[in-house]
C-alpha positions in Angstrom: 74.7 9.4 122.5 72.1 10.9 120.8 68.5 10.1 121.3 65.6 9.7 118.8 63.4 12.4 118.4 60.0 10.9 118.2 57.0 13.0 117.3 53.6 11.1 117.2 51.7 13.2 115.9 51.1 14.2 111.8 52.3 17.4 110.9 50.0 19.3 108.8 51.7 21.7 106.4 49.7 25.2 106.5 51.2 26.0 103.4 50.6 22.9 101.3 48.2 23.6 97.9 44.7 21.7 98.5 43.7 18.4 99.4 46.3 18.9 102.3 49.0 16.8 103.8 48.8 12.8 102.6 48.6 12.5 104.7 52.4 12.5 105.2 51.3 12.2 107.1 48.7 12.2 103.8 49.6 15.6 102.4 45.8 15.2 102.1 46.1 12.8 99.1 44.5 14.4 95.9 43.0 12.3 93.2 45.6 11.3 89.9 45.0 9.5 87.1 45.5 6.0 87.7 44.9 6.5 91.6 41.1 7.0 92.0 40.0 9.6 94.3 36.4 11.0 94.4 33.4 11.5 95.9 31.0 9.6 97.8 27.4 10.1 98.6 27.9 8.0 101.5 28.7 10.4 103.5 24.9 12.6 102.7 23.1 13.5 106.2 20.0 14.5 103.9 19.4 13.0 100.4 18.0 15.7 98.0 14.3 15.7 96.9 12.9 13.2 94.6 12.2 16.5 92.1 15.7 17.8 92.5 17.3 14.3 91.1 14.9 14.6 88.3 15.9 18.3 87.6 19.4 17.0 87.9 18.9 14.2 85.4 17.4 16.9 82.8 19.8 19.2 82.8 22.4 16.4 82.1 20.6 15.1 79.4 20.0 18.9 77.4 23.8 19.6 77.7 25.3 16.3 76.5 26.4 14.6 79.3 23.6 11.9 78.4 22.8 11.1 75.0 19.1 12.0 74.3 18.7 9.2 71.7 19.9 6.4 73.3 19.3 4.5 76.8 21.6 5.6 80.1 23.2 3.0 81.2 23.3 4.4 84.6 20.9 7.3 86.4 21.5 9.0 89.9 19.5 6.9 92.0 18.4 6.6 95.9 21.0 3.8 97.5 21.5 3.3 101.0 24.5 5.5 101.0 22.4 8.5 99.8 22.7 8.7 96.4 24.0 6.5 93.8 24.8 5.6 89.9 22.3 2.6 89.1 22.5 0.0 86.3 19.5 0.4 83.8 21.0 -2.8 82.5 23.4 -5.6 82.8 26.4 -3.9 82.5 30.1 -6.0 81.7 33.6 -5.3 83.2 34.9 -2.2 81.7 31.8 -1.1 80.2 31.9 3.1 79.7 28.8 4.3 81.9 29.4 7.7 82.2 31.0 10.2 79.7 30.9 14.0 80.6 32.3 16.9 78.1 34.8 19.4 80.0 32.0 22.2 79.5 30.2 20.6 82.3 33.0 20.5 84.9 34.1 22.7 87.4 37.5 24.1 87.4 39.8 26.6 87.3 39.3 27.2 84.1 35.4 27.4 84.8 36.0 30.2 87.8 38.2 31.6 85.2 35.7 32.2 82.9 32.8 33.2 85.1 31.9 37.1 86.3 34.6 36.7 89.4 37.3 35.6 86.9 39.7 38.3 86.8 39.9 37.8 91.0 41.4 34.3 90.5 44.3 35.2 89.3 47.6 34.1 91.6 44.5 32.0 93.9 45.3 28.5 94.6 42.9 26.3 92.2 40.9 24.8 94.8 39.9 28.6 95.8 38.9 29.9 93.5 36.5 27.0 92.6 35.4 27.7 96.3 34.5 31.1 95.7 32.9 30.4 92.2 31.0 27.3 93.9 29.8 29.9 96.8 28.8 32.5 94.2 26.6 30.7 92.1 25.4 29.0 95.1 24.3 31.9 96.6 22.4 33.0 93.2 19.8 30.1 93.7 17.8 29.5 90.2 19.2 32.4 88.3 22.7 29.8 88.2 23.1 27.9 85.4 24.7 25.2 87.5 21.9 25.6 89.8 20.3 22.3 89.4 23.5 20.8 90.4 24.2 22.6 93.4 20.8 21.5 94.7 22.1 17.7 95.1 25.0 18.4 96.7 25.1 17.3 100.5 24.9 20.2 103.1 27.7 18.1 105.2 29.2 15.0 104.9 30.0 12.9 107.8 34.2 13.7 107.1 35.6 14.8 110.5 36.2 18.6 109.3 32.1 18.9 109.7 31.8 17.3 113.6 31.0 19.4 116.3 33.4 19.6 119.5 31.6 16.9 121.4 31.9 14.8 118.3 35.7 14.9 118.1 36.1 14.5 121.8 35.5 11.1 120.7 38.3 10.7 118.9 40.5 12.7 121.5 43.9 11.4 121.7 44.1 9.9 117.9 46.3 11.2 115.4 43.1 11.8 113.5 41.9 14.4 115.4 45.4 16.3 115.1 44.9 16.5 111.3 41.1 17.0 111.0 42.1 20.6 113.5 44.8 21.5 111.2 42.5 21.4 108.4 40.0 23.1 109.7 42.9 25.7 110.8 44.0 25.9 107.1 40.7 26.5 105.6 39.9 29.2 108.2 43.5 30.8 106.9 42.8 30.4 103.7 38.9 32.2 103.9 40.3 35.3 106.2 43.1 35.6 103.3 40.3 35.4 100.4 38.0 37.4 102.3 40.5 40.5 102.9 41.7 40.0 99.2 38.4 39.4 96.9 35.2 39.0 98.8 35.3 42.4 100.7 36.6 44.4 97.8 34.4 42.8 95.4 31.3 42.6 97.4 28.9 43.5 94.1 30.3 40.5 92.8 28.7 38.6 95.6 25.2 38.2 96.3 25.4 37.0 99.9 27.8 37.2 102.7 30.2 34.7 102.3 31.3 33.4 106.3 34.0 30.8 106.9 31.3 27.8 107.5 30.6 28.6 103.9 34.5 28.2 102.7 34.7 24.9 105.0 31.3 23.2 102.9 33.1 24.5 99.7 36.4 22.7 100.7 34.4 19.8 102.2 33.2 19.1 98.9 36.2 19.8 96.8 37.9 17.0 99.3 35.7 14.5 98.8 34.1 14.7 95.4 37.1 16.2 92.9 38.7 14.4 90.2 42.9 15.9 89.9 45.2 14.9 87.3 47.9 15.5 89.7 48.8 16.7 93.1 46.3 19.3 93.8 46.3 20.2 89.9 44.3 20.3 87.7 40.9 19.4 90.1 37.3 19.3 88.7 34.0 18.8 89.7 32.6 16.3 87.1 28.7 16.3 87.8 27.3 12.7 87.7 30.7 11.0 87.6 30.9 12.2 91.2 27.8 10.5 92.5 29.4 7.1 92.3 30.2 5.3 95.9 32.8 2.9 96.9 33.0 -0.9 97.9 35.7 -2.2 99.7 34.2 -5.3 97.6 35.9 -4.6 94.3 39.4 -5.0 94.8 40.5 -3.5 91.4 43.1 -0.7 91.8 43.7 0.3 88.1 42.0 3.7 87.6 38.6 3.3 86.3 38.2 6.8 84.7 40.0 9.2 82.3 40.2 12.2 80.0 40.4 11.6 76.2 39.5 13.8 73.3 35.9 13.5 72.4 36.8 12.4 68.9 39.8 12.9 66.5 38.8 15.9 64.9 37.6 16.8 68.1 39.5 19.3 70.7 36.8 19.1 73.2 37.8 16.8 76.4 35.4 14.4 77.8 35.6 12.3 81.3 34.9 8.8 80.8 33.8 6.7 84.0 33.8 2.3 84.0 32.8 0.3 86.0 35.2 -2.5 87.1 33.3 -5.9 87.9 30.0 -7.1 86.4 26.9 -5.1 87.5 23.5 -6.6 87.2 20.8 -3.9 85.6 18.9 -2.3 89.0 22.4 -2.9 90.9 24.8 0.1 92.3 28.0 0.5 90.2 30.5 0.9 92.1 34.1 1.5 92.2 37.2 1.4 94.8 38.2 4.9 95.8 41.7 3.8 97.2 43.3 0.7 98.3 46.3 2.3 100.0 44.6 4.8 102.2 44.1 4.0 106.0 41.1 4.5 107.9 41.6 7.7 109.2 42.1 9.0 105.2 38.6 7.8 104.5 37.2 9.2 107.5 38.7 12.8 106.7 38.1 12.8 103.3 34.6 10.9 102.8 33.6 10.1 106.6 33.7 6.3 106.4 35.8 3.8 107.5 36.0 0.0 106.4 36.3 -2.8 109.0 39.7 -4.4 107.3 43.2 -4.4 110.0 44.9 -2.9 106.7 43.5 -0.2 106.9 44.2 0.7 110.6 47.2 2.6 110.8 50.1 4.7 113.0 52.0 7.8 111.2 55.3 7.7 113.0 57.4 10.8 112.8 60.6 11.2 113.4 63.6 13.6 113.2 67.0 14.9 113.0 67.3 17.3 115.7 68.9 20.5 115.1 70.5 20.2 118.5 72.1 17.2 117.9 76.1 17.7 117.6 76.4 15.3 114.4 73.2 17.2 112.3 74.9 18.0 109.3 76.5 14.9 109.0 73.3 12.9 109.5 71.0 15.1 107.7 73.7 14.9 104.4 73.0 10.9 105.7 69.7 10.6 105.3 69.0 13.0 102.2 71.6 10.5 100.3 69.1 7.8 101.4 65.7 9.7 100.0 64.9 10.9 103.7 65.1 14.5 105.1 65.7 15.8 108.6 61.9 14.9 109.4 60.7 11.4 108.0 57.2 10.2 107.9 56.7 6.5 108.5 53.6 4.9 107.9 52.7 1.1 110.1 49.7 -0.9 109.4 48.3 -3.2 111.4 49.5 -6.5 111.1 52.1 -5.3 108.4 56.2 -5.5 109.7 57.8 -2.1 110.0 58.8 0.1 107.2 62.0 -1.0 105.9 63.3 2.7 106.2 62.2 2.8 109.6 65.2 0.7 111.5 68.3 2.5 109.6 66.8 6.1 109.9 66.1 5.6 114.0 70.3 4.5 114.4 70.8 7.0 112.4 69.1 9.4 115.1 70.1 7.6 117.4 74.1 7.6 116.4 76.5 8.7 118.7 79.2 8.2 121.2 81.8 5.8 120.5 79.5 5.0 117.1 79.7 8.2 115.9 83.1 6.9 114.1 80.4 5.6 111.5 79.8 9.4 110.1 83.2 9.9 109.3 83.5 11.0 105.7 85.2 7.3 104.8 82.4 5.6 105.5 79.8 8.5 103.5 79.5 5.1 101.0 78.5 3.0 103.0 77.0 4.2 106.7 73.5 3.1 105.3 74.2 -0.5 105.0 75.8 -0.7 108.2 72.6 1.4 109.3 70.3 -1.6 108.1 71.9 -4.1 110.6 72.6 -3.1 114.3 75.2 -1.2 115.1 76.3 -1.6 119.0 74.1 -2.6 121.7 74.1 1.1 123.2 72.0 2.2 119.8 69.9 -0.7 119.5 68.6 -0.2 123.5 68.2 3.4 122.8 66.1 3.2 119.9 64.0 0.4 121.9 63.9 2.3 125.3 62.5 5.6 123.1 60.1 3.8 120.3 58.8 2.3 123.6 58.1 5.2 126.0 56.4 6.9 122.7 54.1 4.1 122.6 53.2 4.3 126.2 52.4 7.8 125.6 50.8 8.3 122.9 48.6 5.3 124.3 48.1 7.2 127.7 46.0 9.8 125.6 43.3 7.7 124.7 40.5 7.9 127.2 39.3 4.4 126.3 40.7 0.4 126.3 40.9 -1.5 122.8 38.9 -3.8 124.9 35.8 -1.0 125.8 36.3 0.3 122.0 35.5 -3.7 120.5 32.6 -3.8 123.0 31.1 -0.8 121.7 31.8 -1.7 118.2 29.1 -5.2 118.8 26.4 -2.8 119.5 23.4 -1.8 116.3 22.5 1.5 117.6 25.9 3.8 117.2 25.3 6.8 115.5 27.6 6.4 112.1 30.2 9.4 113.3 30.4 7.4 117.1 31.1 4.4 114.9 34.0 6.2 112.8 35.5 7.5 116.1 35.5 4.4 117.6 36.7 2.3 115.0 39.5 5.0 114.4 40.8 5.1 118.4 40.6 1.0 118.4 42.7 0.8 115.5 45.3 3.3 116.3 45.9 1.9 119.8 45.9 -1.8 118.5 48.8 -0.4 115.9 51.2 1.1 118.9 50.4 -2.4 121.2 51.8 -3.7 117.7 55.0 -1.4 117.7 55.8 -1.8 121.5 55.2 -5.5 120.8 57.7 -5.8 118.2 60.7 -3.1 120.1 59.6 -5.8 123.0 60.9 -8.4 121.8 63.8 -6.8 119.9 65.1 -5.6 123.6 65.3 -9.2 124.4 67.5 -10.0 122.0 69.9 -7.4 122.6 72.4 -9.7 123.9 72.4 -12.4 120.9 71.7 -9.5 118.1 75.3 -9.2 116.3 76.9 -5.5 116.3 78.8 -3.9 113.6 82.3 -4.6 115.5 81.6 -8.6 115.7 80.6 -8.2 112.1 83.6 -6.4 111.2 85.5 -8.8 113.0 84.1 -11.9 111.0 85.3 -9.9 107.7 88.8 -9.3 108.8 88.9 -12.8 109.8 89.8 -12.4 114.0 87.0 -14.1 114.8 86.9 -17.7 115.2 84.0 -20.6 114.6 82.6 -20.0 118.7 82.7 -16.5 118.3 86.2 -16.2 120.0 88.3 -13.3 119.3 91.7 -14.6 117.5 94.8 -12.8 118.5 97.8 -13.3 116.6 101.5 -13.4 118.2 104.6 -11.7 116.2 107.0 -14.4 115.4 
């Protein structure tokens, strides 16, 4: 019989466009309309100066984004996250705060049109909007985006920007595997950019460009970009992108979108509301995402929120090429929306995915089962997949669930139980906090899978197989469970 192939760790796909794997695990989730994604100033080490805000606010206000004649409803204001939109009055549900013409983003289109723009071409988006971001960076005052740039955080507290005694403290997590292969993927990405444009273009340049520099650039893109699809179409949408999150507002329509300015207008603008009530002097707020798990927000803005739901386990498992029946079960499982590696993501205190079960017998299928991927039963395999299928599968898919549990849980160098003591404490630095809240809730989530595969191994003996089932349909099975044989007259 073939055994599971379990591999606990999140496989980050070098060649995937920006705003990496979701996390699937996340190809790193990118924002979409209807799905908010964007930045947070939570994350801000060092809050700009009071003079740079203002500068800010001024250079909104002469290029549109802020209507000269009549009162902001909101201004970039000192919060406790670092900085924030503010009320200037009461505002209602759904009220438009912030509106911001397309020739105030930053885009592709923007790079596109600047001095480096005929060195975009055939870049991924996100790139070149890293290069143009580092170019005008680099030209201080004489940029006109300059006054900008200046609020923008130096680092954020995302994972990508810890040193290594940092992320020894989240050593072991899945986390951790993804925040390296990021890092590895940018550093790709800069040594390809640098070879192809910033070496042979260096009068294009005004300072060295170095691979710290590409990581800030991408840093920023992750957290603060607006996308109208899956790494398409991002922008940098200055003022729309100062506005923090609250796991508070439990809204999860989209709260911003691109119109037309007008009808005889081509010009695009990106309108920002707020979702709840806001009392004039409060922070508007929004939710940035009410399906991402902890170790998401700690990647791509460098919090984490204190709810179980948002504590999580990536499972992933394959179809080994090895395996004598791999055809047969990878045809299987592509019917069935899978593939030969499936991602399967477990929440705490949330039941298995319902995908999960049929696609580990599936693995798992073999011996005297293996009957089940006979071409006749191509139909129908993945509802007899969805109910047990002999006790010999269901052990083995307990026995291996199991041991990955108990190893994946050996690689933490810390107890749930030391993790919740620390977490009581006042004085942990933030990025201790995030590390500790991420290794508690990934171990609490594999005590929850080896809880549930434990008590499913119990009930091997009373679970009923696909031959008692078959059985019952053909009708040799009688009201005890006896097997009915039937003489020749």
């Amino acid at each position: 019989m073939a055994v599971p192939r379990l591999l606990l760790h999140l496989v980050y796909p070098t060649s995937s466009s920006l705003l990496l794997a979701n996390c699937k695990p996340s190809p790193l989730p990118v924002l979409n309309i209807g799905c908010r994604r964007i930045s947070t100033a939570a994350a801000q080490r060092a809050p700009p100066s009071e003079a740079a805000v203002d500068d800010f606010w001024r250079w909104l206000c002469e290029r549109g984004a802020v209507a000269a004649s009549s009162a902001a409803t909101v201004k970039p204001g000192f919060v406790p996250e670092g900085l924030g939109l503010v009320a200037q009055r009461d505002l209602p549900r759904n009220e438009v705060v912030v509106e911001v013409p397309k020739r105030l983003w930053i885009d592709s289109d923007t790079a596109v049109a600047s001095e480096i723009g005929r060195l975009c071409a055939g870049l991924k988006p996100w790139v070149s909007i890293a290069l143009f971001l580092l170019r005008e960076r680099a030209l201080g005052t004489a940029s006109p985006w300059h006054p900008y740039l200046d609020i923008l955080p130096p680092t954020t507290n995302s994972t990508i920007f810890w040193s290594e005694e940092e992320l020894s403290e989240i050593e072991g997590t899945q986390l951790l595997n993804t925040t390296m292969g990021a890092k590895e993927y940018v550093e790709s990405e800069f040594v390809k950019a640098e070879a192809e444009v910033i070496l042979p273009n260096k009068h294009l340049f005004p300072s060295a460009i170095t691979s710290l520099d590409f990581l800030w650039a991408f840093g920023i893109l992750r957290s603060r970009a607006f996308s109208r699809g899956r790494g398409e179409n991002l922008a940098l949408v200055p003022l729309a992108d100062l506005i923090n999150h609250s796991s508070s507002i439990t809204q999860v329509d989209s709260c911003w979108e691109i119109k037309g300015k007008g009808i005889f207008s081509r010009e695009l603008i990106f309108s920002l509301r707020t979702p709840v009530y806001v009392k004039s002097g409060e922070q508007v707020h929004i939710h940035y995402d009410i399906a991402k798990s902890n170790a998401d927000l700690a990647l791509d803005y460098g919090f984490v929120e204190q709810r179980p739901d948002r504590d999580a386990y990536t499972f992933t498992l394959e179809i080994s090429e090895s395996d004598p029946f791999y055809g047969d079960k990878l045809d299987i499982a592509e019917s069935n929306g899978l593939d030969e590696t499936a991602y399967f993501d477990i929440a705490l205190g949330c039941p298995l995915p319902p995908l999960m079960l049929p696609y580990l017998r599936l693995v798992a299928l073999g011996g005297t089962d293996a009957f089940l991927l006979e071409s006749v039963f191509r139909n129908t395999i993945w509802g007899h997949l969805e109910l047990p299928v002999s006790r010999a599968n269901e052990e083995a898919i307990c026995r291996v669930v199991r041991q990955a549990c108990k190893s994946a849980l050996s690689a933490y160098h810390t107890t749930v139980e030391e993790d919740e003591k620390l977490m009581e404490g006042d004085n942990l630095d933030e990025r201790l906090r995030i590390a500790v809240c991420i290794r508690a809730g990934e171990k609490k989530v594999l005590q929850q899978i080896d809880d549930a595969f434990r008590e499913r191994e119990s009930e091997l003996d009373v679970l009923e197989y696909y031959q008692e089932r078959r059985l019952k349909d053909l009708g040799l099975v009688g009201e005890q469970g006896e097997i009915i044989f039937w003489e020749s007259k």
